[in-house]
C-alpha positions in Angstrom: 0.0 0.0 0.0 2.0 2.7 -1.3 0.2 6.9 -0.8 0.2 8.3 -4.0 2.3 6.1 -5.8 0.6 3.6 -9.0 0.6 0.2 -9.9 1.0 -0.5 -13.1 -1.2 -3.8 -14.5 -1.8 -5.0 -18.2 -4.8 -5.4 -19.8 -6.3 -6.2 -23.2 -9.7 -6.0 -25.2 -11.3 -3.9 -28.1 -13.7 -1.1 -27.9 -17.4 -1.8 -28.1 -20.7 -0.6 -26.6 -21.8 -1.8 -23.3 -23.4 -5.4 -22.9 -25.5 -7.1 -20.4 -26.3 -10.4 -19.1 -26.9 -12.1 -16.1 -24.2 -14.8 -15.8 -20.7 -14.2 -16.7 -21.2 -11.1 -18.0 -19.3 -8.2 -19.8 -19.7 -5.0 -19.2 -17.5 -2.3 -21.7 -17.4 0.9 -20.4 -17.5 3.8 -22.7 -17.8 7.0 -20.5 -14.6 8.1 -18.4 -16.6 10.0 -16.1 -17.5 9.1 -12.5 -21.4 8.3 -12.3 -23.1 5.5 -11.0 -25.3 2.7 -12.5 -29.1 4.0 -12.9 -30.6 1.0 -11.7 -28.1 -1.8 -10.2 -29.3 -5.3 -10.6 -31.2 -4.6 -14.4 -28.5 -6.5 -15.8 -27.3 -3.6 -17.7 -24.3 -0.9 -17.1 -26.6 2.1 -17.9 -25.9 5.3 -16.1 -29.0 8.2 -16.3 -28.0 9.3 -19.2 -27.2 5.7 -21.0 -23.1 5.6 -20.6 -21.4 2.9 -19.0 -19.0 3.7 -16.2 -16.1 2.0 -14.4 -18.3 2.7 -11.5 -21.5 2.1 -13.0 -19.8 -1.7 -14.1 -18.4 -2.4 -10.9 -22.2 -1.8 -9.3 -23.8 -3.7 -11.8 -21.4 -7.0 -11.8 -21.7 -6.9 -7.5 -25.6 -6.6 -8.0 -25.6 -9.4 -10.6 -22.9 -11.1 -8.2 -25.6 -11.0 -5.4 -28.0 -13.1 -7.2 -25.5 -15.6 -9.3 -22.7 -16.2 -6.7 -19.8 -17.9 -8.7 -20.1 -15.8 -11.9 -17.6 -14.0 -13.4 -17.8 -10.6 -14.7 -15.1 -8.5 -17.2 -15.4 -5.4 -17.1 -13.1 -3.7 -20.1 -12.4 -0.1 -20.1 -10.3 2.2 -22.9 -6.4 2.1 -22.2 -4.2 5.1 -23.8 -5.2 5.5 -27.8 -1.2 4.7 -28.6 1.8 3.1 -26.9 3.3 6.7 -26.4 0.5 7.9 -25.3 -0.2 8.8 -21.5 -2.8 6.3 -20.2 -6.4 7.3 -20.5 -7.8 8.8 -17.2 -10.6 7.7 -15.0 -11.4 10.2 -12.1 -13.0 9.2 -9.0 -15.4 12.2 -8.4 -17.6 10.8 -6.2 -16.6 11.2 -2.2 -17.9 9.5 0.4 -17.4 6.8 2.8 -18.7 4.4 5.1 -20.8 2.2 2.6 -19.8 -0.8 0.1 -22.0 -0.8 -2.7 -19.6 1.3 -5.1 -22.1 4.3 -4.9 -19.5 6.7 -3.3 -15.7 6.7 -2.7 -13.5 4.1 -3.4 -14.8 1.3 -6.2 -15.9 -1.6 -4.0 -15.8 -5.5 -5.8 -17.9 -8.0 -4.4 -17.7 -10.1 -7.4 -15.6 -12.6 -9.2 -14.2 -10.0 -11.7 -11.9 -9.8 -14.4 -11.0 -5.8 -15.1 -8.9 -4.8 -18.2 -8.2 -2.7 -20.9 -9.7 -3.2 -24.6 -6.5 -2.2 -26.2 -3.8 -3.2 -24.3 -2.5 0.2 -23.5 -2.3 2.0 -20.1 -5.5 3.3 -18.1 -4.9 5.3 -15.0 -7.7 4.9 -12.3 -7.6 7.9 -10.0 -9.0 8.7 -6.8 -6.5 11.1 -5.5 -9.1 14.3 -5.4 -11.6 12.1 -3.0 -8.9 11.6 -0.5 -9.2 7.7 -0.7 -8.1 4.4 -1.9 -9.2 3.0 -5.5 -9.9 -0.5 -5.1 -11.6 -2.1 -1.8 -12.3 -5.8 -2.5 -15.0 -7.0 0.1 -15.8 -10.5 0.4 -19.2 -11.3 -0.3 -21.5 -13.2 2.2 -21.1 -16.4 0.1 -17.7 -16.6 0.3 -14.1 -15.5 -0.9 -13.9 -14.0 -4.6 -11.8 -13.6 -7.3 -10.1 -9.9 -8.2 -8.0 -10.5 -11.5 -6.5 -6.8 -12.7 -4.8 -7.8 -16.3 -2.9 -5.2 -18.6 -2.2 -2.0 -18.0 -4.1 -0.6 -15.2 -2.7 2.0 -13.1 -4.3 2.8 -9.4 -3.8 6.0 -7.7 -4.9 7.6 -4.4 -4.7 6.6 -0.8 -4.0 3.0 -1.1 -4.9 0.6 -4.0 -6.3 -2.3 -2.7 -7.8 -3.0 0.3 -8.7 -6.9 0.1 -10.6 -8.6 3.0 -10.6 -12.7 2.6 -10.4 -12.8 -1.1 -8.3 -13.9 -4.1 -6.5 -10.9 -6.0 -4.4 -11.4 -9.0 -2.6 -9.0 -11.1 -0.7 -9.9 -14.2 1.8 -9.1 -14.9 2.8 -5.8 -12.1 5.5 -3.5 -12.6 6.3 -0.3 -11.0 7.9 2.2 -13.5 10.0 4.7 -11.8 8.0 7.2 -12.2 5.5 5.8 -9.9 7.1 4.5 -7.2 
């Protein structure tokens, strides 16, 4: 758990609307901004005006989560347009604290989940201007999860993972210089 420092992840995909499903579902989010799912549990990442989210995604897979315990859910997200490009930024806007359903603060996961980029390329997940961590991974009532960050994510603000009995895998992590 490192202040303001990143890690750095890799992940992979292609760009594509949002999707919904019940089981094992994907969720592509096409909106960098920090709004939450309209309706979690309708099987679709729709915020009030029909974007999908990180947050929004991350709602949506715990509500779905809720009712099919085992599932698996990728959520894919737009990494940096090039190689030399700075990674794309998602900003954590929403503060607040004190609940687990994603709605505020950090970005809780309470699902088996896979989270990645669609290109490959870096995406930087930031929560530094809400004074908190990015990622807290809370184990579900019906048992421990799986937390699978692949490709290049990069976490930033008060810590990056807070992980209560639960399985978290990143492949592969590097800290560039620059972040450490």
């Amino acid at each position: 758990m490192v202040g303001a420092a990143a890690v750095l992840v890799l992940l992979a995909g292609s760009w594509s609307p949002a999707q919904s499903a019940a089981d094992d579902a994907s969720y592509v989010v096409d909106d960098p901004s920090d709004v939450a799912d309209d309706t979690p549990g309708d099987s679709f990442c729709k915020t009030a005006d029909n974007h999908c989210t990180l947050r929004a995604a991350i709602m949506e897979a715990n509500a779905q989560y809720a009712g099919h315990p085992g599932a698996v859910y990728t959520i894919s997200l737009p990494g940096a347009p090039t190689v030399f490009s700075p990674p794309r930024v998602y900003t954590l806007t929403i503060a607040g604290s004190g609940e687990n359903l994603a709605a505020t603060g950090d970005l809780d996961i309470k699902a088996n989940l896979v989270l990645r980029t669609t290109n490959g390329q870096p995406a930087l997940v930031s929560a530094s201007g809400i004074g908190d961590r990015v990622f807290h991974i809370v184990q579900p009532a019906s048992g421990p999860i799986n937390v699978t960050f692949q490709n290049n994510i990069i976490a930033q603000g008060c810590s990056h993972f807070i992980a209560e009995p639960s399985s978290v895998s990143v492949s592969p992590l590097s800290l560039p210089s620059q972040y450490s």
